[in-house]
SERO-4910 file (N, C-alpha, C, O; in steps of 0.05 Angstrom, whole numbers):
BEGIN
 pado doro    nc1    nc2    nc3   cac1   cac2   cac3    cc1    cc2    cc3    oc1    oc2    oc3
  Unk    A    302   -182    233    279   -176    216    253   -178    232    237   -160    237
  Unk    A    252   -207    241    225   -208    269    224   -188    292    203   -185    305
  Unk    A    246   -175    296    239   -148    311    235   -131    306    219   -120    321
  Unk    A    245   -113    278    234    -93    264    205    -93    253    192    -73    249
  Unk    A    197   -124    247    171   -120    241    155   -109    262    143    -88    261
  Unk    A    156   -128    289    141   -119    306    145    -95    327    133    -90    348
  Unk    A    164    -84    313    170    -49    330    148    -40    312    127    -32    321
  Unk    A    155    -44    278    132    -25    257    107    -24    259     90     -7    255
  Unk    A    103    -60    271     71    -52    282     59    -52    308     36    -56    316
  Unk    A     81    -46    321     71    -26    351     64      3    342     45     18    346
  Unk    A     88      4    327     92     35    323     56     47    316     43     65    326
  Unk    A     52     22    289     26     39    275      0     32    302    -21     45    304
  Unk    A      6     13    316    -18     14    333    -20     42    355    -40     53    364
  Unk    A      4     47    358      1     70    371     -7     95    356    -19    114    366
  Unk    A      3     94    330    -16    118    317    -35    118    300    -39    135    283
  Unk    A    -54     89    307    -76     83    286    -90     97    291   -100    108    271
  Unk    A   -102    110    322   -126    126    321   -124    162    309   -143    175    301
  Unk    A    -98    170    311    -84    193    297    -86    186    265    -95    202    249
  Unk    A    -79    164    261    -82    169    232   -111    166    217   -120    176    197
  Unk    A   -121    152    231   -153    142    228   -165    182    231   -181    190    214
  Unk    A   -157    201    254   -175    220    264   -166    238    232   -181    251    217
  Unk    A   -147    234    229   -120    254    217   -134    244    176   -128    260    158
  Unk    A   -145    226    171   -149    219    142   -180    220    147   -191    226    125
  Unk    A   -195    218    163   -217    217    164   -228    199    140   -219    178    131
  Unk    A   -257    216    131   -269    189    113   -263    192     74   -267    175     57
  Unk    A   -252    215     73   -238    228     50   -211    221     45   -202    221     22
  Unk    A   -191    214     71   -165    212     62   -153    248     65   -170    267     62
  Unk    A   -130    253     71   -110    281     73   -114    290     34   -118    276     14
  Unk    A   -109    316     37   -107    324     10    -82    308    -11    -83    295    -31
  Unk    A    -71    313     -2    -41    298     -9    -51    265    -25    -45    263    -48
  Unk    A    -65    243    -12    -77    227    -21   -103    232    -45   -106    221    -67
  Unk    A   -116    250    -33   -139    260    -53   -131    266    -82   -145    258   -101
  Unk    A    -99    287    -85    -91    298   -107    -74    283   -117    -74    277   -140
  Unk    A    -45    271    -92    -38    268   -111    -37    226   -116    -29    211   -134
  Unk    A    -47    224    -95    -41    188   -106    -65    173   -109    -60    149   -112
  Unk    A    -99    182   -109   -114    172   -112   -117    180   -147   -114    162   -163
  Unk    A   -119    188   -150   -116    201   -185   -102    175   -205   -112    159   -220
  Unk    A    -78    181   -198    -64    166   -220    -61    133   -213    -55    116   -229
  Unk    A    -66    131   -187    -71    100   -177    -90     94   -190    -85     78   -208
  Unk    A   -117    102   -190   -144     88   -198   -148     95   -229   -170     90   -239
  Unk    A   -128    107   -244   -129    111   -273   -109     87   -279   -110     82   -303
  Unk    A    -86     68   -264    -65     50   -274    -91     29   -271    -98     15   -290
  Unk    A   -104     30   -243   -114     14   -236   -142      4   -248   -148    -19   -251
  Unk    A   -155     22   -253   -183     13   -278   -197      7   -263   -216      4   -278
  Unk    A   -207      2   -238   -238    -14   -231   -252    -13   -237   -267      7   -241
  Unk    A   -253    -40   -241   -291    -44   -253   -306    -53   -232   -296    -58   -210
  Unk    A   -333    -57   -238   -351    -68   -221   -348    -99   -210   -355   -107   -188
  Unk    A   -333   -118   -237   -334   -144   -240   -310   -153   -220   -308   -174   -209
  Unk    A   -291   -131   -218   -262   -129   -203   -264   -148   -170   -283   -150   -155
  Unk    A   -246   -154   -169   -243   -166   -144   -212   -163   -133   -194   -179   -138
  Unk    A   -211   -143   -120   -187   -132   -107   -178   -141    -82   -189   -149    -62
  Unk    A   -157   -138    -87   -135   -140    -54   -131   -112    -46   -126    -97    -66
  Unk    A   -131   -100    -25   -121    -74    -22   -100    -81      1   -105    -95     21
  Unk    A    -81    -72     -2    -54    -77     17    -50    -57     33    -55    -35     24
  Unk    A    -41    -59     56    -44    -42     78    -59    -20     83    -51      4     85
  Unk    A    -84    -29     86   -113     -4     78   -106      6     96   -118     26     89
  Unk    A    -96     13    118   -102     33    136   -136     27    143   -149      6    144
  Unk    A   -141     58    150   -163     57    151   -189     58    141   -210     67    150
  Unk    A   -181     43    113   -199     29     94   -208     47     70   -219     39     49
  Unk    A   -200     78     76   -208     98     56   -219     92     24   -239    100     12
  Unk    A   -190     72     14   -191     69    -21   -205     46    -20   -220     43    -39
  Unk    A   -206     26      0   -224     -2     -2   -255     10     -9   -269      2    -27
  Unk    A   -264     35     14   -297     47      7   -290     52    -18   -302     41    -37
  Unk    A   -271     68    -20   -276     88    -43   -285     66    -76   -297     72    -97
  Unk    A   -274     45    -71   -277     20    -93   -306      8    -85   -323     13   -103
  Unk    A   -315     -7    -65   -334    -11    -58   -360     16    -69   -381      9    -80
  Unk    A   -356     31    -65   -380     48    -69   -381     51    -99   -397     67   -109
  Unk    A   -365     36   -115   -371     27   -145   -379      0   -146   -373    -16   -164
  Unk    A   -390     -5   -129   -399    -42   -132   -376    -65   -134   -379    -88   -144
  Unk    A   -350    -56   -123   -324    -79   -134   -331    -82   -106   -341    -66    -90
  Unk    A   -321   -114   -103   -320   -131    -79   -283   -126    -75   -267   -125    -93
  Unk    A   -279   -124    -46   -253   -116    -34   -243   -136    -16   -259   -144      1
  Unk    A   -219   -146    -15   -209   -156     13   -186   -133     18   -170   -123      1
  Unk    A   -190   -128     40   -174   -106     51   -152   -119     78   -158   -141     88
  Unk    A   -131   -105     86   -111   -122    108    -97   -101    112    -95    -81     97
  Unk    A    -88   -104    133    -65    -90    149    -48   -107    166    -50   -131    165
  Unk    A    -33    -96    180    -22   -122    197    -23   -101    226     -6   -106    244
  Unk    A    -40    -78    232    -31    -59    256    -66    -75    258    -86    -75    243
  Unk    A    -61    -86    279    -99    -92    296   -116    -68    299   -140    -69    294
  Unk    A   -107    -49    305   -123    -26    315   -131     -7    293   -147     12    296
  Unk    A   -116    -16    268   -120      0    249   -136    -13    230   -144      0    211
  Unk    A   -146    -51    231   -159    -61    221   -188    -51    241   -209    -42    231
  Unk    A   -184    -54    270   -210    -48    281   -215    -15    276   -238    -14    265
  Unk    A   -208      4    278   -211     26    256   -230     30    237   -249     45    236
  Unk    A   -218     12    222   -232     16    186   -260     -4    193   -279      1    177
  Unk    A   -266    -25    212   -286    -27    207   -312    -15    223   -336    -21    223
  Unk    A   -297      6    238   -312     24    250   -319     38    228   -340     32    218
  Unk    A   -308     53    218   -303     73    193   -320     64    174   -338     78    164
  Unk    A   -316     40    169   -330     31    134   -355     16    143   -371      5    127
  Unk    A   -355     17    166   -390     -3    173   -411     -2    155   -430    -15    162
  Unk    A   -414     13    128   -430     11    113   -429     -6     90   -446    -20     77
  Unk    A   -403      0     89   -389    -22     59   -379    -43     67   -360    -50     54
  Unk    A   -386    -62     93   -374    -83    104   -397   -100     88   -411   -110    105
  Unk    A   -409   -109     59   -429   -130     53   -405   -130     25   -406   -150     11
  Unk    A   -387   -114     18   -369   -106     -2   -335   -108      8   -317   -112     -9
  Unk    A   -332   -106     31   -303   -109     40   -306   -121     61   -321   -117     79
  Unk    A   -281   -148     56   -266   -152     85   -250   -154     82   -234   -162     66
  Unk    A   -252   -140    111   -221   -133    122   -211   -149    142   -225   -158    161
  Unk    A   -179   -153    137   -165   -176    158   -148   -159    170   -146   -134    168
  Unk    A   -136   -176    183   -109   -174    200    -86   -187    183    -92   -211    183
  Unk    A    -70   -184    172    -51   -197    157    -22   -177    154    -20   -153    148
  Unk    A      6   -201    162     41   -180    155     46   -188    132     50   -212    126
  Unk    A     44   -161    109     56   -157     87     90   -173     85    104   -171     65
  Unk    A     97   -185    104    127   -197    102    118   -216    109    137   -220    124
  Unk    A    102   -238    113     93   -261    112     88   -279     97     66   -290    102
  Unk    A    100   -289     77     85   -308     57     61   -326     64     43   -326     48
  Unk    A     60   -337     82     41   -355     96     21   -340    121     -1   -350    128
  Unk    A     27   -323    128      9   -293    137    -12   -290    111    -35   -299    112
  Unk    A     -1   -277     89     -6   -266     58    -32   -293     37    -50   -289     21
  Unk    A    -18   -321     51    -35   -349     35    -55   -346     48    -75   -343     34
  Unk    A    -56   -346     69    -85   -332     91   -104   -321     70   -124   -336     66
  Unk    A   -105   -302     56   -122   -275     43   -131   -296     22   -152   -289     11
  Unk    A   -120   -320     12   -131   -334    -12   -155   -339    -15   -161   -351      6
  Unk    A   -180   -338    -33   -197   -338    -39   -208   -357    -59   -200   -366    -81
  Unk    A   -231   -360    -44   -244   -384    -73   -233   -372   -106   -219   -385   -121
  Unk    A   -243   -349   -108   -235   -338   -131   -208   -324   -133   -208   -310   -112
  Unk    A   -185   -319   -144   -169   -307   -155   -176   -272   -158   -196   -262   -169
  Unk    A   -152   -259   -145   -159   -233   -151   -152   -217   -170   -128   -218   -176
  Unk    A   -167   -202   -183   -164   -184   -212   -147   -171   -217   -133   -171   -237
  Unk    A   -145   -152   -187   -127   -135   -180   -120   -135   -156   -133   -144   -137
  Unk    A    -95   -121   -154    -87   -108   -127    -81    -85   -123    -72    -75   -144
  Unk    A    -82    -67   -100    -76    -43    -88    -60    -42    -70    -62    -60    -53
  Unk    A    -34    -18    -64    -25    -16    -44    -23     19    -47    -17     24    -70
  Unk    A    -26     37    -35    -34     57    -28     -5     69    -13      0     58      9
  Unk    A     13     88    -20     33     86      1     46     73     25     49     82     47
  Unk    A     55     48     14     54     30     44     76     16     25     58      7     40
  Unk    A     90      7     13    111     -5      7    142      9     20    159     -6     28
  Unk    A    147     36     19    160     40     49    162     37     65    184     37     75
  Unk    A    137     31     81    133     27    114    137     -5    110    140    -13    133
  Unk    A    138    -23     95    137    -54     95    175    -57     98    195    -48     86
  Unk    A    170    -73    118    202    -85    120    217    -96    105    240    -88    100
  Unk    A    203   -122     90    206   -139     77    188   -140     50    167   -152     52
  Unk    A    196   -128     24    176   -127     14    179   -150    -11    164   -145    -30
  Unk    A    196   -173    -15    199   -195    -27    171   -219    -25    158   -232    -42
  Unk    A    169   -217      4    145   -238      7    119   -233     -2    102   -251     -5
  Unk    A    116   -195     -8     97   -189    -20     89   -189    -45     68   -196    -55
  Unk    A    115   -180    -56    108   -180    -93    103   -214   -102     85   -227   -112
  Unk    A    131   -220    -94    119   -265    -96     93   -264    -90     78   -260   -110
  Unk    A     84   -265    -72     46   -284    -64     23   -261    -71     -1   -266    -68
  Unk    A     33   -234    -80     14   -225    -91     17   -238   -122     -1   -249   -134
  Unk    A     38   -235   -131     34   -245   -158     19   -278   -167      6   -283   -187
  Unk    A     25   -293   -148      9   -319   -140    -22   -319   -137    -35   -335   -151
  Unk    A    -34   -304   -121    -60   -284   -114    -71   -281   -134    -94   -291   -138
  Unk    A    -57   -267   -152    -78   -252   -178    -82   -277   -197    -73   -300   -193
  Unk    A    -98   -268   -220   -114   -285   -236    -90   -280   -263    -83   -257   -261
  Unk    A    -80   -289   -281    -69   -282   -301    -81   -266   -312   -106   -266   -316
  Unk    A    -66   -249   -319    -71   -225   -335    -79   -205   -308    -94   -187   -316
  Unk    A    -75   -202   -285    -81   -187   -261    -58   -167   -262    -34   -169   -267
  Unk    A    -76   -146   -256    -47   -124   -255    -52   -111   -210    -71   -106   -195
  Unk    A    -18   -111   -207    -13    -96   -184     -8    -65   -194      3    -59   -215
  Unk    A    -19    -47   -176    -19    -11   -174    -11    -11   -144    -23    -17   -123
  Unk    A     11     -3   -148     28      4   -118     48     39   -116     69     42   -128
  Unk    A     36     59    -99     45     83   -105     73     82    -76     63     72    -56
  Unk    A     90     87    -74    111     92    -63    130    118    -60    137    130    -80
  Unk    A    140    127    -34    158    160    -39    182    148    -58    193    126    -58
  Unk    A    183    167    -74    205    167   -102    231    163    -79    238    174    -58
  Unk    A    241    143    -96    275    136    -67    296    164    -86    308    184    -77
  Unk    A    295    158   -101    308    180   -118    307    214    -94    328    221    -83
  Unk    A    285    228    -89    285    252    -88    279    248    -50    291    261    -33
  Unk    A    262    230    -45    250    224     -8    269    201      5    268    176      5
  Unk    A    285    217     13    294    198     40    313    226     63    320    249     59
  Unk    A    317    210     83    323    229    104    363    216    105    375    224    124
  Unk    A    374    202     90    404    203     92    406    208     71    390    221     57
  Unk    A    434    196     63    449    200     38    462    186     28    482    189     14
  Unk    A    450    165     34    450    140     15    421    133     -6    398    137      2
  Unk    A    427    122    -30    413    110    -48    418     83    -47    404     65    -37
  Unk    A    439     81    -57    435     51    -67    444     33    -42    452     12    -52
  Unk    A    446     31    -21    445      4     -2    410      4      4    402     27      5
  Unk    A    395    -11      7    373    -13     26    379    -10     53    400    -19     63
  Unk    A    360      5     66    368     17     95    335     26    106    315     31     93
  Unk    A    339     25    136    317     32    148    325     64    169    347     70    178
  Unk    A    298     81    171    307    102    180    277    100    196    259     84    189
  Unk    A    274    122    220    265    136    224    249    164    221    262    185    224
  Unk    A    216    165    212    205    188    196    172    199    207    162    187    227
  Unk    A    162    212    199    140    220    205    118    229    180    114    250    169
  Unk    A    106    204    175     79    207    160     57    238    155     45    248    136
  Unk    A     60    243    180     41    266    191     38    276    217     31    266    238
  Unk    A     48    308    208     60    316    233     45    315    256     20    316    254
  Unk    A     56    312    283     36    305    303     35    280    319     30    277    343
  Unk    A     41    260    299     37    239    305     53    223    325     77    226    327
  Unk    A     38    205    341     49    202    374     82    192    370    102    199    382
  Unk    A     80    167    342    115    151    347    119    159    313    104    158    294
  Unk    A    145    166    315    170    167    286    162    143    278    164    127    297
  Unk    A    153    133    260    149    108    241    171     94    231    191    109    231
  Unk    A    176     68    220    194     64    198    192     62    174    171     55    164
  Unk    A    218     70    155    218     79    137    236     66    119    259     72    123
  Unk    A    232     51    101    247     18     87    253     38     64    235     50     53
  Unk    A    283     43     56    292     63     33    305     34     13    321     17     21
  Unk    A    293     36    -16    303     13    -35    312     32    -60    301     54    -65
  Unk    A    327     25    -71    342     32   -103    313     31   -119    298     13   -111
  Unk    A    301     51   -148    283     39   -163    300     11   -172    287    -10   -167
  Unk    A    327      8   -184    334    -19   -190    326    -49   -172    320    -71   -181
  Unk    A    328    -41   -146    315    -59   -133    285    -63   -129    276    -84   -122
  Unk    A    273    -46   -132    243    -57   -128    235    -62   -158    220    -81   -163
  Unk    A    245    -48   -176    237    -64   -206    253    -88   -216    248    -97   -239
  Unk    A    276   -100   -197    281   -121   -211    276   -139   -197    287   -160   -202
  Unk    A    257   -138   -171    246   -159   -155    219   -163   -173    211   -185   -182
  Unk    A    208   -143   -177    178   -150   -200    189   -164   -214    182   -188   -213
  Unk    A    209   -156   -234    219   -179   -250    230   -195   -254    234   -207   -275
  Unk    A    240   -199   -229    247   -225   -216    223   -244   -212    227   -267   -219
  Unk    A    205   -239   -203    184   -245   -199    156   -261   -225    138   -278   -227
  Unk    A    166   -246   -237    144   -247   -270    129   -224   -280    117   -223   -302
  Unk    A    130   -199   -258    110   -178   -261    134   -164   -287    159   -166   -289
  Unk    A    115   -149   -303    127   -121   -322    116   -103   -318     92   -105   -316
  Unk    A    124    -84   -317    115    -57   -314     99    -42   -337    117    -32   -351
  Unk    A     80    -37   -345     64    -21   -364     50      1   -352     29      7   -364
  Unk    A     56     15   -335     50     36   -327     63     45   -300     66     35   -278
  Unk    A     69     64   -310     81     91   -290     82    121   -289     78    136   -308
  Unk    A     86    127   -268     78    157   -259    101    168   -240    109    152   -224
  Unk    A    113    199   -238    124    211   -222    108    236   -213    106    256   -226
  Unk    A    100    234   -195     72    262   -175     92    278   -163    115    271   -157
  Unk    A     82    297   -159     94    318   -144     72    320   -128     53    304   -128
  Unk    A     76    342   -114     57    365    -98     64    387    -84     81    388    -66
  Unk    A     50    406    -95     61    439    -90     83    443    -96     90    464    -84
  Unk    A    102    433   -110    129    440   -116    138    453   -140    142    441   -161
  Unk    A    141    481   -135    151    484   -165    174    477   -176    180    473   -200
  Unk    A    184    478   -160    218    466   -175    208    431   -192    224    417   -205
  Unk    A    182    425   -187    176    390   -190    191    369   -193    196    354   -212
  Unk    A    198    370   -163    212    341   -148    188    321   -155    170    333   -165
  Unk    A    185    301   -154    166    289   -153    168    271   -126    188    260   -117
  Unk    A    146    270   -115    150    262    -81    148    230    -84    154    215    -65
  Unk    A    138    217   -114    125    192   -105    129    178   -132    140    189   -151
  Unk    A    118    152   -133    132    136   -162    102    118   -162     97    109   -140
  Unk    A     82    113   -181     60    100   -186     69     87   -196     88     96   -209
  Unk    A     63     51   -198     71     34   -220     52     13   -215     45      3   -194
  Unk    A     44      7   -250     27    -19   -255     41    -39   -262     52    -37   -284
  Unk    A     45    -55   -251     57    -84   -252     33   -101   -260      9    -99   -253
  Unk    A     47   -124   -281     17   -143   -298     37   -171   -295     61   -173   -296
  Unk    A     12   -195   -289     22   -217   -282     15   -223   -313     -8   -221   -321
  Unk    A     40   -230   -333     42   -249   -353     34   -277   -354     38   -291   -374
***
C-alpha cells in the first residue's frame, strides 16, 4: 500500500505542471459541463460555508468558491501541485489554504483540523486516483460539523474502467488527459463498496447524479453523490 501511494504521487508530481498548463484557470470543458454543475448544486455554498476541498489539484473549484466569499482549506498530497495552485490562486490566498496532505492518511487528514469544524466538503474527481479511500470517508466525516454534508464526483465503476472486472477492487493503469508525461493510477471499487463504506461510516446519501458527456447512446461517465453526517 506504502508503495502504491508513493508511485501515485510521483506520478502526479510529474504531471502537475501538464495538468496545471492543461486546466488552466477555468478547468477542461469536461469539468466546466459536466462535474462543476451538479457538484455545486448537491453542494449549496454559501458565503457562511467553510469547506474542505480534497485533492484540489490546482485549486480551480477552491477559487471558484472563494470568489463567493466561502473560506476554503484546500490539500493535495502531489507538492508541486500544491505549489501550482498557489501560484495560480495568489489572489484568493486571504480565502484559501492550501496544504500538502495523503488522502490515505488518517493522521496526515487530523493535520487539516481546524479551530472551527467544516460545513462542507469537496472532492472533485479524485476518489479514483486515491488508493485508500477508507481513511478518507472516516476523518472526513469526523471533520465536518453535524449536519455537514460531503459532494464527491467519481468515473461511474459501472460503465469506466479499462478491465473486466467489477466487483473485486483493483488498481490499473490510465490517462486523465491525453498527453500527459506518466499513465496515472486508477483505484476501480463496486458502487456497493463505496456506498457501504459511507454507511459504514454514518454518512447517507441524499443526493445523486449519473453525467454523461457527448454521448448519445448516454453512458454516464461519472456518479455525483451527497453524503450527510447524521
Amino acid at each position: 500500500m506504502k508503495n502504491l501511494v508513493k508511485e501515485s504521487k510521483d506520478i502526479w508530481n510529474k504531471n502537475a505542471t501538464f495538468w496545471d498548463d492543461n486546466m488552466g484557470d477555468n478547468s477542461n470543458e469536461f469539468h466546466r459541463i459536466v462535474i462543476r454543475p451538479k457538484v455545486t448544486e448537491l453542494l449549496s455554498p454559501k458565503a457562511s460555508d467553510y469547506i474542505l476541498d480534497i485533492a484540489c489539484g490546482n485549486g480551480n473549484y477552491s477559487a471558484y468558491l472563494a470568489d463567493s466569499g466561502i473560506s476554503v482549506v484546500a490539500f493535495d498530497y502531489s507538492e508541486k501541485l500544491i505549489e501550482l495552485a498557489k501560484k495560480r490562486q495568489e489572489k484568493y490566498l486571504d480565502k484559501i489554504e492550501f496544504c500538502v496532505a495523503d488522502a490515505t492518511s488518517k493522521e496526515s487528514l487530523l493535520n487539516l483540523k481546524r479551530k472551527n469544524k467544516f460545513t462542507k466538503a469537496v472532492c472533485n474527481m479524485a476518489i479514483m486516483d486515491i488508493t485508500d479511500i477508507e481513511p478518507l470517508i472516516q476523518t472526513v466525516y469526523e471533520l465536518l460539523d453535524d449536519g455537514g454534508i460531503f459532494v464527491f464526483a467519481t468515473q461511474h465503476p459501472c460503465f469506466v474502467t479499462l478491465t473486466n472486472k467489477y466487483m473485486t477492487p483493483h488498481q490499473y493503469y490510465g490517462v486523465a488527459i491525453e498527453g500527459q508525461p506518466e499513465k496515472q493510477h486508477y483505484y476501480h471499487r463496486s458502487l456497493q463498496d463505496i456506498f457501504n463504506l459511507c454507511f459504514k461510516t454514518g454518512f447517507v446519501v441524499d443526493g445523486f447524479y449519473e453525467e454523461c458527456f457527448k454521448d448519445e447512446k448516454e453512458i454516464p461517465m461519472v456518479i455525483i453523490v451527497r453524503l450527510k453526517k447524521m
